[in-house]
N, C-alpha and C positions, 0 to 999 in steps of 0.2 A: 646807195641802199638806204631808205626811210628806216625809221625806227619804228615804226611796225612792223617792215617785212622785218625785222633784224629778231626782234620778238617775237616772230610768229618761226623763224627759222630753227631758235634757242628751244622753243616750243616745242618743238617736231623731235629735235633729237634725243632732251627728253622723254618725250612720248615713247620713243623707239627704246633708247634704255631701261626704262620701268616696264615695256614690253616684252624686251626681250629677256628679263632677270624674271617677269613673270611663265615666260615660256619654259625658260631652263628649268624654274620650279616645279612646271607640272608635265613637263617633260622626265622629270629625274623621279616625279609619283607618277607618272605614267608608265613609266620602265625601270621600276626596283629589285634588286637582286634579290630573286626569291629563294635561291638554293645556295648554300656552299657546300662543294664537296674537297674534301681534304684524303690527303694520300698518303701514305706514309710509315715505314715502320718504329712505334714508340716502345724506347724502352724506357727513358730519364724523363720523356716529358706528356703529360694526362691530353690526352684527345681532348677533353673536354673543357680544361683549360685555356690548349691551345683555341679550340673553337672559340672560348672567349673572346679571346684576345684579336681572334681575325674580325669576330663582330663591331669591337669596340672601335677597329681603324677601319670599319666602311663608313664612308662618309659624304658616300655620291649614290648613284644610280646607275643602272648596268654600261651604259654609256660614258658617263660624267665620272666616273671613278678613277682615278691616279691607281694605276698599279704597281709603278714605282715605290708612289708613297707608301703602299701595303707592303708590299715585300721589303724595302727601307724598316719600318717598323717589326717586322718579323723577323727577319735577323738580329736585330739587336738585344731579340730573347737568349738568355745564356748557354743551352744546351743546341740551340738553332743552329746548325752548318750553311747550310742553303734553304733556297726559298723559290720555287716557280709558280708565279702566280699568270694565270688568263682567263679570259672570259670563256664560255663554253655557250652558247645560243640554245635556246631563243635569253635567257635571266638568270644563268648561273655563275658561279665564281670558282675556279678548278685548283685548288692547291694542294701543291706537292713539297711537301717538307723533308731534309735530309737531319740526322741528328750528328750532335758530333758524337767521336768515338773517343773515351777517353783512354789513354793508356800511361797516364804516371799523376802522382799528386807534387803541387807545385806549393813549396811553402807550408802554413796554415791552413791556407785559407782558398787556394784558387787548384784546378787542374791544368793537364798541358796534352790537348789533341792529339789526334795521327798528324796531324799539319803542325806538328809544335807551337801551337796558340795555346796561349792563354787564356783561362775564360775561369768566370765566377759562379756557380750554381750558386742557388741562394742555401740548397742543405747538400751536403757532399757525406756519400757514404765511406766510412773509412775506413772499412772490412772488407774493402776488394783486393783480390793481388795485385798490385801494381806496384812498381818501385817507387821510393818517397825521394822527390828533389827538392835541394834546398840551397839557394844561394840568394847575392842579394838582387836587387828589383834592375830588371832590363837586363837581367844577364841570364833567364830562361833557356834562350837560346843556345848557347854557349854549353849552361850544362845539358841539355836534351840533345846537342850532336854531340858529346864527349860518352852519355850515355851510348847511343847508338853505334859508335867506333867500339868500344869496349864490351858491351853484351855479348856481341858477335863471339869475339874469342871464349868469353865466360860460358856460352851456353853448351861451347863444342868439349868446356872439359866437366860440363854438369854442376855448374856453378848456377846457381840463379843472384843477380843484383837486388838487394833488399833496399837501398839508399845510396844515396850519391851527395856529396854535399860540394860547395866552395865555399870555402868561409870569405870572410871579409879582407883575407891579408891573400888570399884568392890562392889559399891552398888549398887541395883535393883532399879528399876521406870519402869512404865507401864503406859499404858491409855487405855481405853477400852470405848465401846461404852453401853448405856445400853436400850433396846427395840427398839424403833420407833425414839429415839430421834439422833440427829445429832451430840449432842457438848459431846464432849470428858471429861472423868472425868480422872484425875491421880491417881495413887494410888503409895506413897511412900515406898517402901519395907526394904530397909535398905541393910546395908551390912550382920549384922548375924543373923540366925536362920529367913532365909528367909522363907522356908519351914514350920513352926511354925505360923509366923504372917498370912501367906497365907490361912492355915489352920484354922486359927480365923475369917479372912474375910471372906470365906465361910462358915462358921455354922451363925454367923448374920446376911448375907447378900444373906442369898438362903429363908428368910422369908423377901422380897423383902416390901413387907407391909409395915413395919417398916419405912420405909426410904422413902421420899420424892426426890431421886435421882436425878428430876430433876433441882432440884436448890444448887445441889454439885457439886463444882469444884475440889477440892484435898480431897483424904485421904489417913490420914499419921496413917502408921500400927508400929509404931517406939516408940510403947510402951509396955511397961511389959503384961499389962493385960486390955488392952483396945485401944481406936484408936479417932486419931483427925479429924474431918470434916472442910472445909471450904466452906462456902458459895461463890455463882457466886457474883462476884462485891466485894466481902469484902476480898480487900487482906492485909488488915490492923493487921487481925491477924485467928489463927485460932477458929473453933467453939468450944466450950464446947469439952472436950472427954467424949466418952460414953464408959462406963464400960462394959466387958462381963460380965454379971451372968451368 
């Protein structure tokens, strides 16, 4: 092969490259997405917002677009669940967004899905009912299925769960609300054989009778075979324990 033909060859593909990056440019302004339509019911995150946000990651032409990369980038919005994103003919873009559902506060600062994720809003409102959990980091999971083991019984004797906590030495503490009434009782769980003591507060405490609950502030289940009360106001010491029979 001369070194002309070799140059004239270099030449050509080239030619072809700068042609074809010229073609895909005016192929991609030749077919721009002229529409997006968005689906969706919002209740945590603004239409108008989100439309933002879908404008700022196009960055093709109705053809040339990574839908991937759009849906990638829209999920990683905080309130965002899911994302189906597709083309709609002849130049539109069809997205259907899911939001997440929140049902408990996580910590300070983040919530904890129907799917027990964790996710960050940038403002979280802290006036909804939902139970507050609080342990430490990567252990969400842990307390949001201890919650869901536990409500169960609390709901069937009209208990509502107000807070769950695990502290650091990864003992359990709860507060819960009980009827009509407003002020929160604690209940001490301990760190072992949570599931056990749990299981004692409800067999004495689903014949509701018994117990004048509204004038308990603490009970402490951090016993072998029975459980401590304290009365509103007397934080001097605890009440009597009362024995299961």
């Amino acid at each position: 092969m001369t070194r002309r033909f070799r140059y004239l060859a270099i030449a050509s593909v080239l030619l072809a490259v700068i042609s074809w990056g010229g073609v895909d440019y005016e192929f991609n302004n030749f077919s721009p997405i002229e529409k997006v339509e968005i689906e969706g019911k919002f209740e945590n995150i603004s239409r108008d917002d989100f439309r933002e946000k879908v404008v700022a990651v196009i960055d093709g032409g109705y053809f040339s677009l990574d839908l991937d990369k759009v849906r990638t980038a829209l999920l990683a919005l905080p309130w965002v669940d899911d994302v189906a994103v597709r083309r709609q003919w002849p130049s539109s873009l069809y997205i259907k967004v899911t939001e997440k559902h929140a049902v408990a506060y996580w910590n300070n600062d983040a919530m904890i899905s129907d799917h027990g994720e964790v996710f960050r809003p940038e403002t979280i409102d802290n006036a909804q009912s939902m139970p507050r959990l609080k342990g430490p980091e990567g252990q969400h999971t842990k307390v949001w299925s201890f919650l869901a083991e536990i409500d169960k019984e609390f709901s069937l004797m009209g208990f509502r769960i107000v807070d769950l906590r695990l502290d650091n030495r990864r003992a359990w503490h709860l507060h819960f609300i009980s009827g009509e009434s407003a002020d929160e009782i604690e209940v001490k769980l301990g760190r072992d054989n949570a599931d056990e003591r749990l299981a004692r507060f409800v067999r004495v405490f689903s014949s509701i009778d018994k117990f004048d609950l509204n004038n308990i502030a603490v009970i402490d289940l951090r016993y072998p075979n029975g459980f401590a009360m304290r009365i509103k106001n007397n934080i001097a010491s605890m009440h009597a324990i009362v024995r299961e029979v």
